[in-house]
N, CA, C and O atoms as a GROMACS GRO file, in nm:
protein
  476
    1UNK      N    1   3.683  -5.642   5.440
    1UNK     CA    2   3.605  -5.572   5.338
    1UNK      C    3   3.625  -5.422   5.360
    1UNK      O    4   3.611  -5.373   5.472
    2UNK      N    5   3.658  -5.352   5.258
    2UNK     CA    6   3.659  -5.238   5.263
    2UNK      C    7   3.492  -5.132   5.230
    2UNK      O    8   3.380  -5.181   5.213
    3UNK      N    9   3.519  -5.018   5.230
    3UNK     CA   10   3.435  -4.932   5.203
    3UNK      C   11   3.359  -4.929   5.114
    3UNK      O   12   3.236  -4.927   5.122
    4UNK      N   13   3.419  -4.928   5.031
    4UNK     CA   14   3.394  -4.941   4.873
    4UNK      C   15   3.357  -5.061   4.826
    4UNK      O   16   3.316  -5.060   4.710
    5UNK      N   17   3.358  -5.181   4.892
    5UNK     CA   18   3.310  -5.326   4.840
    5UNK      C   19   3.183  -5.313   4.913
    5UNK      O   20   3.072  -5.354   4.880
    6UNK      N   21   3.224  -5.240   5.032
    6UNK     CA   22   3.069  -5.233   5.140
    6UNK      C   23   2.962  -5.212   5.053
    6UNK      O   24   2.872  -5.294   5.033
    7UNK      N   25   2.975  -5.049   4.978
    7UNK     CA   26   2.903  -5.015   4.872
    7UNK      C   27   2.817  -5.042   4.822
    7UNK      O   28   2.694  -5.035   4.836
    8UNK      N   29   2.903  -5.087   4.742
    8UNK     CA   30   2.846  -5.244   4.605
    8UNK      C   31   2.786  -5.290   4.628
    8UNK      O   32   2.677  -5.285   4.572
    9UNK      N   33   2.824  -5.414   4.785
    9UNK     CA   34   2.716  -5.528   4.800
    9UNK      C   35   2.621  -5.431   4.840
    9UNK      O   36   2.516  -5.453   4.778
   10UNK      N   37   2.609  -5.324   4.924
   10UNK     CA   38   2.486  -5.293   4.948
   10UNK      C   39   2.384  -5.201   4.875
   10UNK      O   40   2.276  -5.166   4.922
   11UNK      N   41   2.445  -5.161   4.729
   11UNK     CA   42   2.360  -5.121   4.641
   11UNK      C   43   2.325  -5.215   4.543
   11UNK      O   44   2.260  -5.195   4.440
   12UNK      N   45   2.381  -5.335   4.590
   12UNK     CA   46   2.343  -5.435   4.483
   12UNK      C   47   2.210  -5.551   4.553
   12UNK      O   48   2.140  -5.634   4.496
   13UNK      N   49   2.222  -5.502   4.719
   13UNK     CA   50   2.115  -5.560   4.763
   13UNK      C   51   1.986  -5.452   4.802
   13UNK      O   52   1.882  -5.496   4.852
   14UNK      N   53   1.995  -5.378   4.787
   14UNK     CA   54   1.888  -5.267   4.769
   14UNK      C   55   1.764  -5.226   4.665
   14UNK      O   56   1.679  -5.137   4.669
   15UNK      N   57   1.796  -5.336   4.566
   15UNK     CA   58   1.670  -5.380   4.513
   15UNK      C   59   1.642  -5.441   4.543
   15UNK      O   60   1.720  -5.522   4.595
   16UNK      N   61   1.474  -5.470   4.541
   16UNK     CA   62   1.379  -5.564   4.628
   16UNK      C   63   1.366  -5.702   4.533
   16UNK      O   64   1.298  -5.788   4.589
   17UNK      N   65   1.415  -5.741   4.401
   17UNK     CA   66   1.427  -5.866   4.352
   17UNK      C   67   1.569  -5.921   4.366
   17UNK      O   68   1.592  -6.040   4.388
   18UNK      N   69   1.649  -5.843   4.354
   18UNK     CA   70   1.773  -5.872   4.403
   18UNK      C   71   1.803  -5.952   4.551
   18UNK      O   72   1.867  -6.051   4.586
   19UNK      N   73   1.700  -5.828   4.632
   19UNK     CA   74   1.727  -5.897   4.780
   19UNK      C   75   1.655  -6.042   4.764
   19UNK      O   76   1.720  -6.135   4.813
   20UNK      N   77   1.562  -6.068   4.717
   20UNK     CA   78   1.481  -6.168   4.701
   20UNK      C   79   1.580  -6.307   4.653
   20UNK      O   80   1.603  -6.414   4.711
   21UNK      N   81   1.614  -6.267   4.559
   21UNK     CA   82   1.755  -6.366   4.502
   21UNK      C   83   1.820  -6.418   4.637
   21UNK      O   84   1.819  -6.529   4.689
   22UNK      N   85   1.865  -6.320   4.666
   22UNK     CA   86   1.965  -6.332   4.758
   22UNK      C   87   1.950  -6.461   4.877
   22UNK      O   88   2.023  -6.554   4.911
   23UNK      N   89   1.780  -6.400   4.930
   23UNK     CA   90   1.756  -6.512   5.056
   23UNK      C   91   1.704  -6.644   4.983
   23UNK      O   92   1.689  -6.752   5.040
   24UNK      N   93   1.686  -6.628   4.892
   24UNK     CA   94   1.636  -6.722   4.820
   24UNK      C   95   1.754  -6.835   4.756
   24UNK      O   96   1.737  -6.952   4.722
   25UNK      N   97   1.874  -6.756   4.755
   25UNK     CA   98   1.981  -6.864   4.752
   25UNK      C   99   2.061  -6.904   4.888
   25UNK      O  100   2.118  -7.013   4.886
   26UNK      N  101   2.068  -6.838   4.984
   26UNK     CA  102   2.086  -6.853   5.102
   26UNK      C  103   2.016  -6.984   5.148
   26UNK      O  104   2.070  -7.088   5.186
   27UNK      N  105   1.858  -6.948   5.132
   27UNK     CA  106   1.774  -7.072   5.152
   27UNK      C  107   1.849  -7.225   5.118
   27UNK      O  108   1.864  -7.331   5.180
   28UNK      N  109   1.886  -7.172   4.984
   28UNK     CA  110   1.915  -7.300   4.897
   28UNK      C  111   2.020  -7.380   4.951
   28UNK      O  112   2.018  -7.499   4.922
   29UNK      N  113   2.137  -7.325   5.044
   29UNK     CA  114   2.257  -7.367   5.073
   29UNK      C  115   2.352  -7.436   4.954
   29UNK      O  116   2.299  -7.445   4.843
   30UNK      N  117   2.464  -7.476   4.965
   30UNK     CA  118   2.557  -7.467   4.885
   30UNK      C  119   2.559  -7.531   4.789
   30UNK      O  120   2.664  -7.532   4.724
   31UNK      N  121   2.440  -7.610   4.742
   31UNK     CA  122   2.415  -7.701   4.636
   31UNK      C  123   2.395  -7.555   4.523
   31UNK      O  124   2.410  -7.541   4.401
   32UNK      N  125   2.359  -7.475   4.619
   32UNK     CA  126   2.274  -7.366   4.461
   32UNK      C  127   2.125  -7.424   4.371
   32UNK      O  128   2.075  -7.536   4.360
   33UNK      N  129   2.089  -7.295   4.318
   33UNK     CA  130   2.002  -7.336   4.254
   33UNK      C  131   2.013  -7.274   4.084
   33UNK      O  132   2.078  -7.172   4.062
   34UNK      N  133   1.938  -7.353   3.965
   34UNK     CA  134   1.964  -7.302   3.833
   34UNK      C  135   1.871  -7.227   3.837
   34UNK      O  136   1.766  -7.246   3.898
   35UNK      N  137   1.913  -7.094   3.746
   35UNK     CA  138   1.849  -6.960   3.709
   35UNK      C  139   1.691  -6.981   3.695
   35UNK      O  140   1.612  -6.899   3.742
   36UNK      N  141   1.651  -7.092   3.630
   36UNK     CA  142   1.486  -7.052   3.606
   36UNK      C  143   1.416  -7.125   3.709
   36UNK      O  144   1.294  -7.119   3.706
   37UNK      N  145   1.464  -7.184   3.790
   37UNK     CA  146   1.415  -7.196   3.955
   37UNK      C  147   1.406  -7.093   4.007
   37UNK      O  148   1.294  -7.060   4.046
   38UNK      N  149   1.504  -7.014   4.026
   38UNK     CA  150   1.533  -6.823   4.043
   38UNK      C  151   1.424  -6.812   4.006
   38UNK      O  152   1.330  -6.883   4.044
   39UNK      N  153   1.420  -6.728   3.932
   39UNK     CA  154   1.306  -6.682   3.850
   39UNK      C  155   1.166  -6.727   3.889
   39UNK      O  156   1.086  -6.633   3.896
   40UNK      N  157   1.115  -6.851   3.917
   40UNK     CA  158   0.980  -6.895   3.926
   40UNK      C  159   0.992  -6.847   4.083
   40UNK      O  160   0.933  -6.749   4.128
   41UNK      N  161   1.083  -6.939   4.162
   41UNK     CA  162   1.059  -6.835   4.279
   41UNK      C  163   1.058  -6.734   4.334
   41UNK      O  164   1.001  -6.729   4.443
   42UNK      N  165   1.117  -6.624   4.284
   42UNK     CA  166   1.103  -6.467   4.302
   42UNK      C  167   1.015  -6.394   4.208
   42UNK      O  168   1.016  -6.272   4.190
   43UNK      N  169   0.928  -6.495   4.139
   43UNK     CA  170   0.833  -6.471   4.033
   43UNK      C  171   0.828  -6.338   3.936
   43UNK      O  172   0.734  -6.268   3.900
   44UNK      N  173   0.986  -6.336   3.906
   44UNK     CA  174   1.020  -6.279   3.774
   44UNK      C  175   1.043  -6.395   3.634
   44UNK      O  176   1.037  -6.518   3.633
   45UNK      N  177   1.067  -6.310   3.536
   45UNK     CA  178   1.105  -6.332   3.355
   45UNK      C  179   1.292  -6.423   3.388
   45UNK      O  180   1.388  -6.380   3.451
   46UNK      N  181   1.281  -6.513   3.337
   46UNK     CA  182   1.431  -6.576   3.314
   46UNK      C  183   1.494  -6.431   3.260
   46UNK      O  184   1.574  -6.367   3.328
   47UNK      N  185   1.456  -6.395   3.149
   47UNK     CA  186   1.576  -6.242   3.120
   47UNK      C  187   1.595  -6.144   3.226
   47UNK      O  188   1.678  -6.052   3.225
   48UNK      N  189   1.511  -6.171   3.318
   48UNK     CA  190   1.505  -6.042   3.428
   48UNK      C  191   1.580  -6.133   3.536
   48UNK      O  192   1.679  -6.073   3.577
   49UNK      N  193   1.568  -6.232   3.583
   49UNK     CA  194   1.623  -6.300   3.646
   49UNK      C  195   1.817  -6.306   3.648
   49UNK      O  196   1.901  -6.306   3.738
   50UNK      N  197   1.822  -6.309   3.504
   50UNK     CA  198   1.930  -6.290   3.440
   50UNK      C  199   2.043  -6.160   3.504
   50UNK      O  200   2.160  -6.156   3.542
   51UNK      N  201   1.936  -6.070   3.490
   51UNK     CA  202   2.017  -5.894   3.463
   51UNK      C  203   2.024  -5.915   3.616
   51UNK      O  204   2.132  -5.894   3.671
   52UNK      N  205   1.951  -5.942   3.667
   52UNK     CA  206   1.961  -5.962   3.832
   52UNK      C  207   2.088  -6.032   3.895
   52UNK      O  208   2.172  -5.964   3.954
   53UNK      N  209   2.097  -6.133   3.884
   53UNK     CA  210   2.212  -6.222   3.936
   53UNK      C  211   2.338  -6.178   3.858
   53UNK      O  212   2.444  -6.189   3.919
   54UNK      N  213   2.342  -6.128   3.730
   54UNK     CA  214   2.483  -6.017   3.682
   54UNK      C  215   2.508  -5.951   3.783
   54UNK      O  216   2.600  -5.986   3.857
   55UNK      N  217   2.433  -5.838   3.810
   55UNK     CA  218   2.425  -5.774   3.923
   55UNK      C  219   2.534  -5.802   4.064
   55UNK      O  220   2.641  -5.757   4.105
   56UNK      N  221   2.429  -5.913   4.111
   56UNK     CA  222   2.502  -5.957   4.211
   56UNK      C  223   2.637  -6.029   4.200
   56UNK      O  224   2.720  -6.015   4.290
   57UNK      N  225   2.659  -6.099   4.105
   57UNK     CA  226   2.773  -6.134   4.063
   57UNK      C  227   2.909  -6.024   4.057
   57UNK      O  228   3.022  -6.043   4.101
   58UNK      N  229   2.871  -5.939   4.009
   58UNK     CA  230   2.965  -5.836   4.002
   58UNK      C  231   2.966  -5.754   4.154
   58UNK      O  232   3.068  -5.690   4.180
   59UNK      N  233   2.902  -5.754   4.212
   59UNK     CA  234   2.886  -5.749   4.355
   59UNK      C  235   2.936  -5.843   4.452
   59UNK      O  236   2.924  -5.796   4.565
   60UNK      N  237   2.981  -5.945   4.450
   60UNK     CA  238   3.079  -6.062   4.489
   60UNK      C  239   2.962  -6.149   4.589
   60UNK      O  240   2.988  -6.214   4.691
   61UNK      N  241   2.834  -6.129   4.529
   61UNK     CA  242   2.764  -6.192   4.639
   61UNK      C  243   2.682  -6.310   4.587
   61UNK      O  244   2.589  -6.364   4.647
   62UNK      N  245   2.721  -6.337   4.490
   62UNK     CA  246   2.633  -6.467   4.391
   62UNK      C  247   2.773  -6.544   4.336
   62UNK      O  248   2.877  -6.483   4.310
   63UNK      N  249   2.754  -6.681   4.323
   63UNK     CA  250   2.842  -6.739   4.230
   63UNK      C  251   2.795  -6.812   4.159
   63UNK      O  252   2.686  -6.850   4.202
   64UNK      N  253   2.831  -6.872   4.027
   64UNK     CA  254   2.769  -6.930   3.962
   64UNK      C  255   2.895  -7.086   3.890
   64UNK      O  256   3.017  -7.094   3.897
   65UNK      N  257   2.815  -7.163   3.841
   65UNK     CA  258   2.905  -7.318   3.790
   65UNK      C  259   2.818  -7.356   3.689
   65UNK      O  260   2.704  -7.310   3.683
   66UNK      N  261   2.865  -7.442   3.600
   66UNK     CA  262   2.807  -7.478   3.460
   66UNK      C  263   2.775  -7.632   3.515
   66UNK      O  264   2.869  -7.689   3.571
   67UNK      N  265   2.683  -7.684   3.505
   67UNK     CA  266   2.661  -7.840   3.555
   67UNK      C  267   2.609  -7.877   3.408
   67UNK      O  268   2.506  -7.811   3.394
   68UNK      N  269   2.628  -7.934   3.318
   68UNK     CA  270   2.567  -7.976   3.226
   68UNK      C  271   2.532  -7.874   3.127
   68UNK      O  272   2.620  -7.810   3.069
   69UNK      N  273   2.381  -7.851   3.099
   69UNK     CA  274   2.345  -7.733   2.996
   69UNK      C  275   2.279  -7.621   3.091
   69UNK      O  276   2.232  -7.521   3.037
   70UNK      N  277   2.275  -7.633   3.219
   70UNK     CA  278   2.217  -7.549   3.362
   70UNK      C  279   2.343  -7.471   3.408
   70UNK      O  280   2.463  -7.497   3.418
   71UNK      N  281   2.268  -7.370   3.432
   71UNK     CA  282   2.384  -7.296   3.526
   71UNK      C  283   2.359  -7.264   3.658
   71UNK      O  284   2.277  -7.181   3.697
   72UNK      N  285   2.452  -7.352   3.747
   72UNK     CA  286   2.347  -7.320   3.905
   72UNK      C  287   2.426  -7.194   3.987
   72UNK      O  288   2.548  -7.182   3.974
   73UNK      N  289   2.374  -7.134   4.042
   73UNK     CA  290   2.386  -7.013   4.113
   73UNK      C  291   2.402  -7.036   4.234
   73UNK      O  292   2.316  -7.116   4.274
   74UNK      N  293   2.492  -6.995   4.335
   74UNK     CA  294   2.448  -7.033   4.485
   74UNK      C  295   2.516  -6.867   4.574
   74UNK      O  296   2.560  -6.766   4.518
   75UNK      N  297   2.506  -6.887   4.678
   75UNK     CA  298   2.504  -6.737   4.771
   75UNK      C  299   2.656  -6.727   4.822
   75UNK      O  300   2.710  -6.801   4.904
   76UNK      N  301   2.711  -6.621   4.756
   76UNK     CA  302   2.878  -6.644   4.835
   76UNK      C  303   2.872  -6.615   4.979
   76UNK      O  304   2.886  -6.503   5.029
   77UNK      N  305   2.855  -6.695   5.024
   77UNK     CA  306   2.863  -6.724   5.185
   77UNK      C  307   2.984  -6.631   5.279
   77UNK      O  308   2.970  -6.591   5.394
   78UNK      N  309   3.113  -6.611   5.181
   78UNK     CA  310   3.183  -6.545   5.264
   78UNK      C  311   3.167  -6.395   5.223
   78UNK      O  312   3.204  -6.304   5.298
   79UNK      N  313   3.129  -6.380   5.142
   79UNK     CA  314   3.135  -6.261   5.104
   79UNK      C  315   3.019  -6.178   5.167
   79UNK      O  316   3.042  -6.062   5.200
   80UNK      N  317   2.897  -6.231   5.184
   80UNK     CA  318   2.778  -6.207   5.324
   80UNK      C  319   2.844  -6.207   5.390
   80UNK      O  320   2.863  -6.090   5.426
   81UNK      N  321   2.918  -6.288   5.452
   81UNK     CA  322   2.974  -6.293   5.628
   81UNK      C  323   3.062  -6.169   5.612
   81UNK      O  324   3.028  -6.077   5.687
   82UNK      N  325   3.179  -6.140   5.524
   82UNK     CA  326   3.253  -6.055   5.502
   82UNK      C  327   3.127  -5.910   5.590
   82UNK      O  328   3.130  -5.849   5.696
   83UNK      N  329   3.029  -5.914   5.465
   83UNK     CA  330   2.933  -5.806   5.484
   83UNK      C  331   2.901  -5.760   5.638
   83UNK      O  332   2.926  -5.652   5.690
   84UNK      N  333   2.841  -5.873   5.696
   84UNK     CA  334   2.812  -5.874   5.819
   84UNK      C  335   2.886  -5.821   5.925
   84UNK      O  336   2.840  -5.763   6.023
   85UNK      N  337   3.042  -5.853   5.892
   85UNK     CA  338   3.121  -5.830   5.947
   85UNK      C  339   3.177  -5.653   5.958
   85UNK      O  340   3.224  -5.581   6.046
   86UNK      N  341   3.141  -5.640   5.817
   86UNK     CA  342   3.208  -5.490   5.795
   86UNK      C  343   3.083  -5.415   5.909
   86UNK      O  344   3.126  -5.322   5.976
   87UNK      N  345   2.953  -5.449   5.926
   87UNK     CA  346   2.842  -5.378   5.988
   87UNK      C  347   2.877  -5.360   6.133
   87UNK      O  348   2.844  -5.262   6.200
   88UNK      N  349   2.983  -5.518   6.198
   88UNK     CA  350   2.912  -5.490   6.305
   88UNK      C  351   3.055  -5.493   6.377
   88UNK      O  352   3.065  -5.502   6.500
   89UNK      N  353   3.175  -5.485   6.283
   89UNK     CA  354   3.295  -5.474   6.379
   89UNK      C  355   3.398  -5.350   6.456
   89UNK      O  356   3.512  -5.342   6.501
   90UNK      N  357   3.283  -5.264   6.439
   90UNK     CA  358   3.329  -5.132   6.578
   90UNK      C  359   3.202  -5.173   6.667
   90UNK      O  360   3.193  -5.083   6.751
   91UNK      N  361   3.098  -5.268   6.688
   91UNK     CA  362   3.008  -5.284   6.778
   91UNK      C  363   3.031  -5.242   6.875
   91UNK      O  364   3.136  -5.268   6.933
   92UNK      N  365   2.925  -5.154   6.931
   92UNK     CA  366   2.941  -5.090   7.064
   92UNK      C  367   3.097  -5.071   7.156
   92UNK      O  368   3.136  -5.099   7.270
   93UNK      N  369   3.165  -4.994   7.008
   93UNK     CA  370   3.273  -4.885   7.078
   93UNK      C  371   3.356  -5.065   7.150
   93UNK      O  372   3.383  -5.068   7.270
   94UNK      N  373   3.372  -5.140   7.098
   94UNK     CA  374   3.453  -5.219   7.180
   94UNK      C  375   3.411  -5.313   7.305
   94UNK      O  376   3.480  -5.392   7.370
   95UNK      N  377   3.266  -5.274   7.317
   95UNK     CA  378   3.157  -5.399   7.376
   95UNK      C  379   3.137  -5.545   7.306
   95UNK      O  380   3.024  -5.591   7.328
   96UNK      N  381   3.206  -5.614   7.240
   96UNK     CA  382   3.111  -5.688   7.163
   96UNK      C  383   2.965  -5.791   7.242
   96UNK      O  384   2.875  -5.852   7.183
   97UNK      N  385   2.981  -5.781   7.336
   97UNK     CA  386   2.896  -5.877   7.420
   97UNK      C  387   2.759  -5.828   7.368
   97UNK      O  388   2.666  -5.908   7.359
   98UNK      N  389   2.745  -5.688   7.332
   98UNK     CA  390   2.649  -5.647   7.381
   98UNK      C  391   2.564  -5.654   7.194
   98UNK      O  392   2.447  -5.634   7.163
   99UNK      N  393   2.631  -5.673   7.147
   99UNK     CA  394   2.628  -5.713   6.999
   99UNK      C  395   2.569  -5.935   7.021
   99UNK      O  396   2.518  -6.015   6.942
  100UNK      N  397   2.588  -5.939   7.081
  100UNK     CA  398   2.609  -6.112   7.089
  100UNK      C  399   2.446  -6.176   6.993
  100UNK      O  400   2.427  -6.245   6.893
  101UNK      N  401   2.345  -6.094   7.110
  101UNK     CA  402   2.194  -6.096   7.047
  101UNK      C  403   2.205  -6.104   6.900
  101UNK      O  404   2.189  -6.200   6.824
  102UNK      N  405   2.241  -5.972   6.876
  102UNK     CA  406   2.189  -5.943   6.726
  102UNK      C  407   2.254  -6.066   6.645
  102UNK      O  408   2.187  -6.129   6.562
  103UNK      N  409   2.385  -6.097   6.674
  103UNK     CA  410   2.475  -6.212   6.565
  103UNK      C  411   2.388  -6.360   6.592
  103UNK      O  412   2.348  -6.433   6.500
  104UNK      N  413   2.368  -6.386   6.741
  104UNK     CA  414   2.282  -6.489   6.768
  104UNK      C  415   2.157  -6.516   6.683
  104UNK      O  416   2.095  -6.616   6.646
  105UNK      N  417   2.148  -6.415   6.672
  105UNK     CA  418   1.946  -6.435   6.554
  105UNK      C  419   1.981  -6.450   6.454
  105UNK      O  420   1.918  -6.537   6.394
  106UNK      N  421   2.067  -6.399   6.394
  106UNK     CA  422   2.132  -6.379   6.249
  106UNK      C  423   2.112  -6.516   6.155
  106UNK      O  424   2.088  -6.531   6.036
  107UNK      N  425   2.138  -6.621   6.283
  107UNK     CA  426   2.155  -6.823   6.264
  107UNK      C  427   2.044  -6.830   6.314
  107UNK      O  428   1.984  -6.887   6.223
  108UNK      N  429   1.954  -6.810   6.409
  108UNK     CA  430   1.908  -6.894   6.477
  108UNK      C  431   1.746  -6.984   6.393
  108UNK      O  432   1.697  -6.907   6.310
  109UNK      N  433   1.699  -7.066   6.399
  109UNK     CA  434   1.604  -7.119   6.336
  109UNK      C  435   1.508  -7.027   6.360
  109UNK      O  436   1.499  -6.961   6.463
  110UNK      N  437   1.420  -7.020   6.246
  110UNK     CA  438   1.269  -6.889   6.270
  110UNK      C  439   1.180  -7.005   6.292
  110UNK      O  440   1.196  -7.120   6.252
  111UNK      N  441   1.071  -6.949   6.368
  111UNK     CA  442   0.987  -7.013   6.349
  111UNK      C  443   0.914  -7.024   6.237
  111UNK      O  444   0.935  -6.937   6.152
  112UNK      N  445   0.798  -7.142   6.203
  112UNK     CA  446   0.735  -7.154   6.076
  112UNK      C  447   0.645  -7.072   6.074
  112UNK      O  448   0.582  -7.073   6.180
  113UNK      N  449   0.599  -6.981   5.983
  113UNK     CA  450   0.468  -6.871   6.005
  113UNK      C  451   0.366  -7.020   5.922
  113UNK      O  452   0.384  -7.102   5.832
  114UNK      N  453   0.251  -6.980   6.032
  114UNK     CA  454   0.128  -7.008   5.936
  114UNK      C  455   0.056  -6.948   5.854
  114UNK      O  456   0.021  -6.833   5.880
  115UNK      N  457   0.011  -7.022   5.718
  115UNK     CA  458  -0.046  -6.952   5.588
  115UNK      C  459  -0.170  -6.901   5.710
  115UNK      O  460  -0.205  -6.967   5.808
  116UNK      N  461  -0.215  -6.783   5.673
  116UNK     CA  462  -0.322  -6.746   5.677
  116UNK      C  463  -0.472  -6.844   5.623
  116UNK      O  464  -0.497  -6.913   5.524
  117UNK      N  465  -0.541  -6.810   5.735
  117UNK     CA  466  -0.694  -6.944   5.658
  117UNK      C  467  -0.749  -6.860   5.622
  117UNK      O  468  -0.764  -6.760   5.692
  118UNK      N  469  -0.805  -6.871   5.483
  118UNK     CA  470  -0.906  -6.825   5.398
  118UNK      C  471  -1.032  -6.841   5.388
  118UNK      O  472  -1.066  -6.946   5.334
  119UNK      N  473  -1.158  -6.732   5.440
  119UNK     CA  474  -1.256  -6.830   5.453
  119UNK      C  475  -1.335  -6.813   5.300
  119UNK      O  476  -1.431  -6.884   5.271
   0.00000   0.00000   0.00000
């Protein structure tokens, strides 16, 4: 990845519904999910949902497939990793060990937060 693609994806993830998209198709893994699933879960408008995933699309970080009369969306996986990659491959001047942590969490399972109790 160059400079200039760096860019993109990262002015295209610098909105806060955008980013939302984003983990939200990540979540989804490679099945993808259709646009007004999007939408209910990042609790925007299908038209806003819409202008959003253009966005990222043209940003190389969304893809999309026609299944029927649905259009499902899913997270270009390499094109994140690409990302990731452009961040962290001068890591510490030629240390990578010392980088290991940060890539390790990147995967690792989170724990489940608990809802807050309401009294």
């Amino acid at each position: 990845m160059d400079e200039l693609q760096a860019t993109r994806s990262f002015a295209a993830l610098s909105q806060e519904t955008r980013l939302r998209i984003v983990r939200t198709l990540v979540k989804a893994g490679d099945e993808g999910v259709p646009a007004g699933v999007i939408a209910d879960t990042v609790g925007v408008t299908a038209s806003n949902v819409s202008f959003h995933l253009k966005e990222l699309q043209r940003a190389g970080l969304v893809s999309m497939r026609r299944e029927a009369r649905s259009i499902i969306y899913a997270a270009a996986y390499s094109a994140l990793g690409n990302l990731i990659r452009f961040l962290m491959q001068d890591c510490c001047d030629g240390h990578p060990e010392v980088c290991t942590p940060a890539l390790a969490a990147c995967c690792a399972p989170q724990p489940k937060r608990k809802k807050p109790v309401r009294a």
